[in-house]
Biopython code that builds the backbone (N, CA, C, O; Angstrom):
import numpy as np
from Bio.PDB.StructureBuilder import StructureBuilder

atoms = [
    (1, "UNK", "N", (-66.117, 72.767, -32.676)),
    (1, "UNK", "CA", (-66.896, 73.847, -32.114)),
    (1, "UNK", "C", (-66.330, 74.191, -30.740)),
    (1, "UNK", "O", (-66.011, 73.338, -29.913)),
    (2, "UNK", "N", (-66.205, 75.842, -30.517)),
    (2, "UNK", "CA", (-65.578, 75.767, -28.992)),
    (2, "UNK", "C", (-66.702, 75.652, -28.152)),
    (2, "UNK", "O", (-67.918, 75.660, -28.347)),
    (3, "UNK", "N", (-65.969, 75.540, -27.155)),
    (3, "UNK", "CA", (-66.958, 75.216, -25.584)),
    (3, "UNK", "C", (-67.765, 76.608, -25.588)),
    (3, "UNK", "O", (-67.341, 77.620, -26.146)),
    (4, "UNK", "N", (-68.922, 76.529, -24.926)),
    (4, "UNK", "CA", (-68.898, 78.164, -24.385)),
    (4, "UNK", "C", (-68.548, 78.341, -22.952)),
    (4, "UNK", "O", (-68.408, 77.551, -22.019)),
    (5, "UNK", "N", (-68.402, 80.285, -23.138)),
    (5, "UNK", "CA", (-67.839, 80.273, -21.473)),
    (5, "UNK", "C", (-68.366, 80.365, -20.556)),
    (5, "UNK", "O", (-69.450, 80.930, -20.408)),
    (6, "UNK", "N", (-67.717, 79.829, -19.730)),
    (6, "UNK", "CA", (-68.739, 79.488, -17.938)),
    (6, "UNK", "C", (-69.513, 80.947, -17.581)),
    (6, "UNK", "O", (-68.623, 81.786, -17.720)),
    (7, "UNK", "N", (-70.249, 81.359, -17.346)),
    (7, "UNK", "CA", (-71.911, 82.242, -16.995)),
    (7, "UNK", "C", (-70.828, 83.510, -16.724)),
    (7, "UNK", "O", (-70.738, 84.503, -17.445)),
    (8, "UNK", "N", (-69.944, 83.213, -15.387)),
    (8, "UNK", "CA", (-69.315, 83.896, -14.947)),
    (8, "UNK", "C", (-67.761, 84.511, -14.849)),
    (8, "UNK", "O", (-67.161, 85.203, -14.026)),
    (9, "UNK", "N", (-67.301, 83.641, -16.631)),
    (9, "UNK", "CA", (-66.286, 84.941, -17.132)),
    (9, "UNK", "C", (-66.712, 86.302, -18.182)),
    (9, "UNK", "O", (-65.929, 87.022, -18.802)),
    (10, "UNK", "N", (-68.250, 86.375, -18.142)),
    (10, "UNK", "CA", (-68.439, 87.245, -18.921)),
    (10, "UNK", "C", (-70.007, 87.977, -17.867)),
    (10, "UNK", "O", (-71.128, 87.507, -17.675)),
    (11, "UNK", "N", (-69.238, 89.494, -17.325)),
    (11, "UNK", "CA", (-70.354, 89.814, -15.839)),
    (11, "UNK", "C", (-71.511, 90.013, -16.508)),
    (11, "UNK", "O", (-72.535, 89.835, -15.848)),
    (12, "UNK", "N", (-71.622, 90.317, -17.581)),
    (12, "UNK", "CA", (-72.980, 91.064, -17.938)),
    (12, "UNK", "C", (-74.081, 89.335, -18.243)),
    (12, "UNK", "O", (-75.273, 89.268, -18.544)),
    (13, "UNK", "N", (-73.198, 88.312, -18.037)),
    (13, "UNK", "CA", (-74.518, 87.021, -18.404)),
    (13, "UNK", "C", (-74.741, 86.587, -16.494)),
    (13, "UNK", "O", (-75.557, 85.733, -16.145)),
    (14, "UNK", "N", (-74.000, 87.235, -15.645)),
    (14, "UNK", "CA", (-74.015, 86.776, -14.252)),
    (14, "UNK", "C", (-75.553, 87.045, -13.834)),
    (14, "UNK", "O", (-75.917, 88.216, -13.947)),
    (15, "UNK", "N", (-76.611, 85.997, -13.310)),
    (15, "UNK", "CA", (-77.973, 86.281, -12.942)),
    (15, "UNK", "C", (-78.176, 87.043, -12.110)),
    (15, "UNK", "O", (-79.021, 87.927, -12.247)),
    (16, "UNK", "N", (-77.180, 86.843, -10.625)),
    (16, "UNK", "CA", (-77.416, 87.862, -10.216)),
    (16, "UNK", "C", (-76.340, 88.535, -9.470)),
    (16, "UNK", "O", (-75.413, 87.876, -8.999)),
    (17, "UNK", "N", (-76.440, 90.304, -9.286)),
    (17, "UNK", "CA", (-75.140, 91.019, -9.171)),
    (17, "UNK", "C", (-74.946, 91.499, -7.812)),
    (17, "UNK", "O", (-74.047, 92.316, -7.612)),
    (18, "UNK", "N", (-75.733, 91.063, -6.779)),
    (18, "UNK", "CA", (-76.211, 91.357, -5.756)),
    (18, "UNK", "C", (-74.860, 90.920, -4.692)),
    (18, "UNK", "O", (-75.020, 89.748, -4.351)),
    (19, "UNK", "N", (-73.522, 91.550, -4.044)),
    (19, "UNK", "CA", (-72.477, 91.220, -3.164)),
    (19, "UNK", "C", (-71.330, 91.384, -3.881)),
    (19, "UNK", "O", (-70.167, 91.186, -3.527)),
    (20, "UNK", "N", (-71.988, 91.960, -5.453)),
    (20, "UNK", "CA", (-70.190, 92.663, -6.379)),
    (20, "UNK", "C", (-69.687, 93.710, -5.340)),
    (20, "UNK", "O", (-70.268, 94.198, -4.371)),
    (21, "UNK", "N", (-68.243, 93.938, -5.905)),
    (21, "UNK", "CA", (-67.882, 95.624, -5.251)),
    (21, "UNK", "C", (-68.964, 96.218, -6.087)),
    (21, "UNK", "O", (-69.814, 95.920, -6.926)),
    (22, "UNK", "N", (-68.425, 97.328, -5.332)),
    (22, "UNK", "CA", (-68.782, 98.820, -6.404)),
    (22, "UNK", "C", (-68.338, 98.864, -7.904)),
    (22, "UNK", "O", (-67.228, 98.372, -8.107)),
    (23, "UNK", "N", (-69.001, 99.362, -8.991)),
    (23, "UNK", "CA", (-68.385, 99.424, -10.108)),
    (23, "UNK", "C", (-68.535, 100.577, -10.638)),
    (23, "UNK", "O", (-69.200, 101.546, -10.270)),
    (24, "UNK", "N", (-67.550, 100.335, -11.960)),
    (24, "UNK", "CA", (-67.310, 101.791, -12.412)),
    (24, "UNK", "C", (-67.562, 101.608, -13.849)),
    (24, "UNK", "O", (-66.751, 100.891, -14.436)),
    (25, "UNK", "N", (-68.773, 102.245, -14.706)),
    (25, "UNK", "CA", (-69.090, 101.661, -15.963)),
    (25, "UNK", "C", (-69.180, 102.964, -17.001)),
    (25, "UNK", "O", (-70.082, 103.779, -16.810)),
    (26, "UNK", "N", (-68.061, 103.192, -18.310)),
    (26, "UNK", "CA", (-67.784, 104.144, -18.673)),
    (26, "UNK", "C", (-67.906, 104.191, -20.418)),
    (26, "UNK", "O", (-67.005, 103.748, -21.132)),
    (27, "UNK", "N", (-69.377, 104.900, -21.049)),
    (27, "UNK", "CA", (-69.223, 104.584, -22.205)),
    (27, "UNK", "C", (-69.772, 105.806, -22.993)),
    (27, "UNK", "O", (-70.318, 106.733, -22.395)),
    (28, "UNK", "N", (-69.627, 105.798, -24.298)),
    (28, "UNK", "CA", (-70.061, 106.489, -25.364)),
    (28, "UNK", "C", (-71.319, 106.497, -25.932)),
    (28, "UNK", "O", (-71.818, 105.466, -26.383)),
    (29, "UNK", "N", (-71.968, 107.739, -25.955)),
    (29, "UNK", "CA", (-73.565, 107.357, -26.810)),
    (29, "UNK", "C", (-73.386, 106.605, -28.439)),
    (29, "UNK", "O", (-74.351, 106.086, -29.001)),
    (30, "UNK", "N", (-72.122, 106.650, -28.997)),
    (30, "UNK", "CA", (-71.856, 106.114, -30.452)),
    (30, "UNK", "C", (-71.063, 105.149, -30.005)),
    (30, "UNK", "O", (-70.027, 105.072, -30.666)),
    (31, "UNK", "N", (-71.148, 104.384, -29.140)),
    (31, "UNK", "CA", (-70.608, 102.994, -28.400)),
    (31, "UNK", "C", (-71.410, 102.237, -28.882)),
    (31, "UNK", "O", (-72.609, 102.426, -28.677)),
    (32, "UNK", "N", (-70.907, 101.043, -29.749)),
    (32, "UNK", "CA", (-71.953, 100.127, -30.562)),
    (32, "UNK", "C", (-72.361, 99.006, -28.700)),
    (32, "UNK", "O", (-73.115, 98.041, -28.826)),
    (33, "UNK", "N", (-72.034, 99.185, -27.877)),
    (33, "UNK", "CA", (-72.098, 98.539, -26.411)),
    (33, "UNK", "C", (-73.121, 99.605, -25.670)),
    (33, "UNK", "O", (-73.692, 99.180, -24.665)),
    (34, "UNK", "N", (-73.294, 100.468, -25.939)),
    (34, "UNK", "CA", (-73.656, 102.029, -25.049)),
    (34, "UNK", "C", (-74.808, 101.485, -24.490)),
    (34, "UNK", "O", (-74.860, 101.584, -23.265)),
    (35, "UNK", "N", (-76.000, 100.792, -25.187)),
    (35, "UNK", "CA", (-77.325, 100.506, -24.071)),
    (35, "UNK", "C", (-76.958, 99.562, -23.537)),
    (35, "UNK", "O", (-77.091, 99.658, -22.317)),
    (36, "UNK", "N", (-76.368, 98.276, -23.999)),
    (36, "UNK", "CA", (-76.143, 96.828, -23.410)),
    (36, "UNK", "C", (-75.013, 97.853, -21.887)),
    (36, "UNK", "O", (-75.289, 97.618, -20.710)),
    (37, "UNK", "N", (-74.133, 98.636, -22.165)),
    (37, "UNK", "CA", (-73.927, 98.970, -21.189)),
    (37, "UNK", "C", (-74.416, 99.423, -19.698)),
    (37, "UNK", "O", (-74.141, 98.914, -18.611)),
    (38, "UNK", "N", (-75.446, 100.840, -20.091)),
    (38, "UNK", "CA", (-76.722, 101.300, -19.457)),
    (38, "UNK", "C", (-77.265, 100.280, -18.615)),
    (38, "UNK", "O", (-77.188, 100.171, -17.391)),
    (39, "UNK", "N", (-77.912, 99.436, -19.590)),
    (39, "UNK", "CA", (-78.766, 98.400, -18.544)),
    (39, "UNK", "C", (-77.644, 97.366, -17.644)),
    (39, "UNK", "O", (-77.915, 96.594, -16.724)),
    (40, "UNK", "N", (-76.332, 97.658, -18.265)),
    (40, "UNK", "CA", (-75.563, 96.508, -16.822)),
    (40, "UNK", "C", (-75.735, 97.530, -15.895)),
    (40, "UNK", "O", (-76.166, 96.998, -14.872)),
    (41, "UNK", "N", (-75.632, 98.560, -15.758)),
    (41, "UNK", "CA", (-75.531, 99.539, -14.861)),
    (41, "UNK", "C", (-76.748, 99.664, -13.748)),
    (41, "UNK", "O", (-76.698, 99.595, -12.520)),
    (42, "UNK", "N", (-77.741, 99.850, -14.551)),
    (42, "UNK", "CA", (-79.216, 99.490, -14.010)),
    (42, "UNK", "C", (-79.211, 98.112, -13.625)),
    (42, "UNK", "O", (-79.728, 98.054, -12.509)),
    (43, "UNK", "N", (-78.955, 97.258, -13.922)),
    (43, "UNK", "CA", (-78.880, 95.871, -13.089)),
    (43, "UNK", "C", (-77.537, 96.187, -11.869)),
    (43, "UNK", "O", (-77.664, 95.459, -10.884)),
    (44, "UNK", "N", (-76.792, 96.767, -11.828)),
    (44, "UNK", "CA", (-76.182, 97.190, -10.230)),
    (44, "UNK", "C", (-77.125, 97.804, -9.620)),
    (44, "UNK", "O", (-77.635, 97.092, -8.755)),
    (45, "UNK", "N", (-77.500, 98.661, -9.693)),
    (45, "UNK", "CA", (-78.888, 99.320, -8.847)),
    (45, "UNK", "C", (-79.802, 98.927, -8.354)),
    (45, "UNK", "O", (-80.238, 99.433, -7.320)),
    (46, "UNK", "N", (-80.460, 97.729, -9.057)),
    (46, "UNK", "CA", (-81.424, 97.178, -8.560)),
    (46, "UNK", "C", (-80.980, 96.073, -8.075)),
    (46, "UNK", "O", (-81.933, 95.349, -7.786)),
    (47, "UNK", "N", (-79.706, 95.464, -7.784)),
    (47, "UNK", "CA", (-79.120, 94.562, -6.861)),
    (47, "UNK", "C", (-78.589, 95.511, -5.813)),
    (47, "UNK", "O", (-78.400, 94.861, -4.785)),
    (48, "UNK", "N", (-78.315, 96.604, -5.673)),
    (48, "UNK", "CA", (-78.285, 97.512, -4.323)),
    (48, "UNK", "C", (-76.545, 97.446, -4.329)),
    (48, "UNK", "O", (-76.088, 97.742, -3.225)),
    (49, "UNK", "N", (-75.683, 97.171, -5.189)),
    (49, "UNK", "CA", (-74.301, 97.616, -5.329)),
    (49, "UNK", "C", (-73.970, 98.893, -6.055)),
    (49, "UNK", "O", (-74.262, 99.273, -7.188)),
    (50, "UNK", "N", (-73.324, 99.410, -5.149)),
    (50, "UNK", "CA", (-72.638, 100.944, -6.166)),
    (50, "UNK", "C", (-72.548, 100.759, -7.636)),
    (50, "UNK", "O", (-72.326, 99.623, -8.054)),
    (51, "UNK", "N", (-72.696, 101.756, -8.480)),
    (51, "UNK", "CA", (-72.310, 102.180, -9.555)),
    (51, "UNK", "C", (-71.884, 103.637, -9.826)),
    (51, "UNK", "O", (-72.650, 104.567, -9.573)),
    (52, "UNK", "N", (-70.784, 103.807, -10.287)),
    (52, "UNK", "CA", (-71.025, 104.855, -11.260)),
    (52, "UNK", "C", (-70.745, 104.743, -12.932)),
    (52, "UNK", "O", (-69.934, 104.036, -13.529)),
    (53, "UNK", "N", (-71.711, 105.693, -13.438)),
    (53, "UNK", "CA", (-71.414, 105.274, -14.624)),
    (53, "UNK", "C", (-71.116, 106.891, -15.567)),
    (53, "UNK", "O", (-71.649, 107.968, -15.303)),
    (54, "UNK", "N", (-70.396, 106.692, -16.371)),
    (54, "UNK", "CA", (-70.146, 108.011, -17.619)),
    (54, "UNK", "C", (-70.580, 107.714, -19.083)),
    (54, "UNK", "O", (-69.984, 107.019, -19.907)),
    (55, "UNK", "N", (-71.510, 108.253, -19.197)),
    (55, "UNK", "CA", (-71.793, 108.345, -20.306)),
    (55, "UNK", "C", (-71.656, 109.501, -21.204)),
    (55, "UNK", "O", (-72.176, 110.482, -20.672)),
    (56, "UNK", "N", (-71.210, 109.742, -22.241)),
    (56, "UNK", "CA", (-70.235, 110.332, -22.974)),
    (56, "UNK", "C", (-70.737, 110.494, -24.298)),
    (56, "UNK", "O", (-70.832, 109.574, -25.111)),
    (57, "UNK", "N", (-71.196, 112.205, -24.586)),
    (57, "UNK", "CA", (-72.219, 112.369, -25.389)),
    (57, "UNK", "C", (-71.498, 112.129, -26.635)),
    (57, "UNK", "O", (-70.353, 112.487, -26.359)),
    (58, "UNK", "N", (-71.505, 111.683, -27.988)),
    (58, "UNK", "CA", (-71.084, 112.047, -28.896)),
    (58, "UNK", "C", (-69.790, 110.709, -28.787)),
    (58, "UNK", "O", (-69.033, 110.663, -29.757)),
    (59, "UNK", "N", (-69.648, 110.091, -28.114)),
    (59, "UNK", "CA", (-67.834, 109.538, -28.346)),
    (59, "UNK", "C", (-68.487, 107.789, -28.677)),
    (59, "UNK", "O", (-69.546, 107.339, -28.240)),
    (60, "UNK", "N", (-67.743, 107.253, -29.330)),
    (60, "UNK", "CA", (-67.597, 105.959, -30.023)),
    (60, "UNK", "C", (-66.666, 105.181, -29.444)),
    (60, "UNK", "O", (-65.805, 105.759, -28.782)),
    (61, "UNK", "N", (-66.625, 103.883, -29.541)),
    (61, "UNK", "CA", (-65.956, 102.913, -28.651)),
    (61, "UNK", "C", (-64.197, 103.397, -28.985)),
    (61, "UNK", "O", (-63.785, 103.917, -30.022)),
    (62, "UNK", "N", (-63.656, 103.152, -28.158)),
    (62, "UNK", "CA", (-61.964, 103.456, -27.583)),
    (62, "UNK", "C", (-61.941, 104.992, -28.333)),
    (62, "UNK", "O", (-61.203, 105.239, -29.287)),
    (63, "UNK", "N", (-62.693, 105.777, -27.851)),
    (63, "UNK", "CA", (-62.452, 107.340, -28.117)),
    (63, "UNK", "C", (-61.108, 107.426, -26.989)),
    (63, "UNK", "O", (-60.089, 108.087, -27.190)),
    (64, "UNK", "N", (-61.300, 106.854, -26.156)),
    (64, "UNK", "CA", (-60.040, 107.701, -25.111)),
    (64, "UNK", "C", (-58.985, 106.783, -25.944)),
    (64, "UNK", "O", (-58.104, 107.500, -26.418)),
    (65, "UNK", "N", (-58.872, 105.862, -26.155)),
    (65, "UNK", "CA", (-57.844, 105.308, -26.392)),
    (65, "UNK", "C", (-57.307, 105.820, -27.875)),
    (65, "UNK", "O", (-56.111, 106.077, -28.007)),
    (66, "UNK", "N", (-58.080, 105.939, -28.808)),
    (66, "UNK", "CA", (-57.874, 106.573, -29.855)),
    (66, "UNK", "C", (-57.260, 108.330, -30.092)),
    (66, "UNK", "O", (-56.606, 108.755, -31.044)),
    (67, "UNK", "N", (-57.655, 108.950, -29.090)),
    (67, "UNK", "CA", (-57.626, 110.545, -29.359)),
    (67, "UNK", "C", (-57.465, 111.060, -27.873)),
    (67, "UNK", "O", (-58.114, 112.048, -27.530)),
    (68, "UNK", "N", (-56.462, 110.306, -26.808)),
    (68, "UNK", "CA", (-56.229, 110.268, -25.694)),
    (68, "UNK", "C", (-56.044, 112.036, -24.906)),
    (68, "UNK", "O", (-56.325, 112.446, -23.780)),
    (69, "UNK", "N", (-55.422, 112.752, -26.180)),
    (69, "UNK", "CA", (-55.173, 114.019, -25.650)),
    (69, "UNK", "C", (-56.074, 114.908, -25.416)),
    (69, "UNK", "O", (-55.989, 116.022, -24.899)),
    (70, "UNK", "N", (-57.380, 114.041, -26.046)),
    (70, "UNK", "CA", (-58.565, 115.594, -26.106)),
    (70, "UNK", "C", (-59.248, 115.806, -24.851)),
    (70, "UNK", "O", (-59.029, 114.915, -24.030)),
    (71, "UNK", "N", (-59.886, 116.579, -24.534)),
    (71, "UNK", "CA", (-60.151, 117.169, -23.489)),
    (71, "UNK", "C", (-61.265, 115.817, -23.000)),
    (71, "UNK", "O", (-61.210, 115.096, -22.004)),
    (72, "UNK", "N", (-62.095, 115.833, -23.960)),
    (72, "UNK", "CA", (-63.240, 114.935, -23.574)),
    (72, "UNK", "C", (-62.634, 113.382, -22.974)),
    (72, "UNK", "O", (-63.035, 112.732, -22.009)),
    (73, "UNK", "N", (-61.469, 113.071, -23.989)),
    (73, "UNK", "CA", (-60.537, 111.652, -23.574)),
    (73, "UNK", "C", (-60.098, 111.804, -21.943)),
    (73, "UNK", "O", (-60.480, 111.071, -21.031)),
    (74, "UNK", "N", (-59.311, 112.807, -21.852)),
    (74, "UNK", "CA", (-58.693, 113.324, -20.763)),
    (74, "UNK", "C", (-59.862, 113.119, -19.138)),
    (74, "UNK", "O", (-59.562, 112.509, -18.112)),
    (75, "UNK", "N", (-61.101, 113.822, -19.420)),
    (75, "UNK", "CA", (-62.095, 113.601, -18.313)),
    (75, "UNK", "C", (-62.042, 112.404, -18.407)),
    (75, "UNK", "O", (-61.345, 111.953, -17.499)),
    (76, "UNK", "N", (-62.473, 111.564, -19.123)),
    (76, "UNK", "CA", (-62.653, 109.932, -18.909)),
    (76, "UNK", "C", (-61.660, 109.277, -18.368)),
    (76, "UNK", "O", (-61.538, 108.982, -17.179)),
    (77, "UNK", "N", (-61.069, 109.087, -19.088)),
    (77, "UNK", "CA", (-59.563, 108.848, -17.951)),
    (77, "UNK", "C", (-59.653, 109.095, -16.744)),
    (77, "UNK", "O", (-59.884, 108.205, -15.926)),
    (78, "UNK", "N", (-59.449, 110.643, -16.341)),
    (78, "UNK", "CA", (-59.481, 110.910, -14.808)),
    (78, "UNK", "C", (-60.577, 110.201, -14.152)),
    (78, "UNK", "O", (-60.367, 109.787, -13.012)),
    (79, "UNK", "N", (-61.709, 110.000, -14.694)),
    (79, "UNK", "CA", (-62.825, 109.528, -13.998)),
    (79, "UNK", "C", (-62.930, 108.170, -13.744)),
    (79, "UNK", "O", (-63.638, 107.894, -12.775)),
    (80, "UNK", "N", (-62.261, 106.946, -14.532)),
    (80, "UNK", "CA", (-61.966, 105.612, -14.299)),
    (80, "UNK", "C", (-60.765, 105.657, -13.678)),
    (80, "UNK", "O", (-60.683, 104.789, -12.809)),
    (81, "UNK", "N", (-59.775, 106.353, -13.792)),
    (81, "UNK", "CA", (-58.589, 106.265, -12.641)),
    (81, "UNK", "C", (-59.033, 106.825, -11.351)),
    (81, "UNK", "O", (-58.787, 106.035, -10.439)),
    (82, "UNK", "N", (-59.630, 107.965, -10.937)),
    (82, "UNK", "CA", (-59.931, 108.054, -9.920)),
    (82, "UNK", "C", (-61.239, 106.909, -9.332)),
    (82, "UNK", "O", (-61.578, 106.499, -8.223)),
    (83, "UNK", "N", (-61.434, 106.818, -9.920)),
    (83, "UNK", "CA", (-63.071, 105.810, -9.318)),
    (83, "UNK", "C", (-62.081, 104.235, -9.043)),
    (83, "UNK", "O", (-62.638, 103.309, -8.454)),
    (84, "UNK", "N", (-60.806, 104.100, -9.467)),
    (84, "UNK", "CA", (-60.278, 102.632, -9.373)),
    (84, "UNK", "C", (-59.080, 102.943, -8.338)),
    (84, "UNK", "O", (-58.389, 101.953, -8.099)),
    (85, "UNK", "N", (-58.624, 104.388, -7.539)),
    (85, "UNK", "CA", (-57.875, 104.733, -6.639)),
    (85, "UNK", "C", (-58.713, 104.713, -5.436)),
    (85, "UNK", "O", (-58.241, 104.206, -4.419)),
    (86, "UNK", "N", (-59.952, 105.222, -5.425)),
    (86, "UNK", "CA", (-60.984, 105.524, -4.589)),
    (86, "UNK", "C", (-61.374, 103.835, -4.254)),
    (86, "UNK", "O", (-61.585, 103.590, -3.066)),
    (87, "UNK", "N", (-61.487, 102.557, -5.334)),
    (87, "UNK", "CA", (-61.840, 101.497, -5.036)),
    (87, "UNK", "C", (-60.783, 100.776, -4.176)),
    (87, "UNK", "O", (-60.972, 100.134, -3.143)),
    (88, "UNK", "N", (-59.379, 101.074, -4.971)),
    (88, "UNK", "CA", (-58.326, 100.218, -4.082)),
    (88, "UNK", "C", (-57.562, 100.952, -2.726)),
    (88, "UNK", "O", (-56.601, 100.616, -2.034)),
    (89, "UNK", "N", (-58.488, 102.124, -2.712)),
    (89, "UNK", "CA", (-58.057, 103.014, -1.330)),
    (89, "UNK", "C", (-56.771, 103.868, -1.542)),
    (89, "UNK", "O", (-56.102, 104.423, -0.670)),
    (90, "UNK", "N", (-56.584, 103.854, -2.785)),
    (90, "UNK", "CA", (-54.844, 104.400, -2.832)),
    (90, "UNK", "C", (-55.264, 106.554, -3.486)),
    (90, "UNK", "O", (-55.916, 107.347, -4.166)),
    (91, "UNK", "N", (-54.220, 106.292, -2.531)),
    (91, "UNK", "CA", (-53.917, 108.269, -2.609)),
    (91, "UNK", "C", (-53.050, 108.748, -3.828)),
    (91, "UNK", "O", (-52.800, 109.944, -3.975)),
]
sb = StructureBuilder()
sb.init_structure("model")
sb.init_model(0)
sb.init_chain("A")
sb.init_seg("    ")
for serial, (resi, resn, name, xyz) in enumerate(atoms, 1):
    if name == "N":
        sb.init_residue(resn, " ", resi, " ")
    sb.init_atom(name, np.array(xyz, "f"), 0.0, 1.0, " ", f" {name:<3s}", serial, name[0])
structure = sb.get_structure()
């Protein structure tokens, strides 16, 4: 039987989120993850750390990665690359 993993290689079992950076949380309403997502998001908020989050009407898990060229793929992208230029300060 494997071990299980320590609390804190997996953020969403971390008790509490209160002195993370800022995060950037990006998902699909046909995301079999989409509420478990939501509420990590809402647990940044009510620990008082930034969030932003995209939620993405209609798209299913690795839509960007799957169908990268479409317009809808394309915003997502820009929006986790810019939100991770804006985090590491880079122009």
């Amino acid at each position: 039987m494997m071990a299980e993993p320590p609390a804190e290689a997996v953020p969403a079992r971390a008790v509490d989120l209160a002195g993370l950076p800022s995060a950037w949380i990006g998902v699909g309403t046909l995301d079999l993850f989409a509420q478990e997502s939501i509420h990590f998001a809402s647990r940044f908020v009510v620990a008082g750390v930034p969030v932003e989050m995209s939620v993405v009407p209609g798209a299913y898990h690795g839509f960007d990665t799957m169908v990268p060229q479409a317009r809808i793929s394309a915003d997502f992208i820009a929006g986790w690359k810019s939100a991770l230029s804006r985090s590491l300060e880079v122009d």
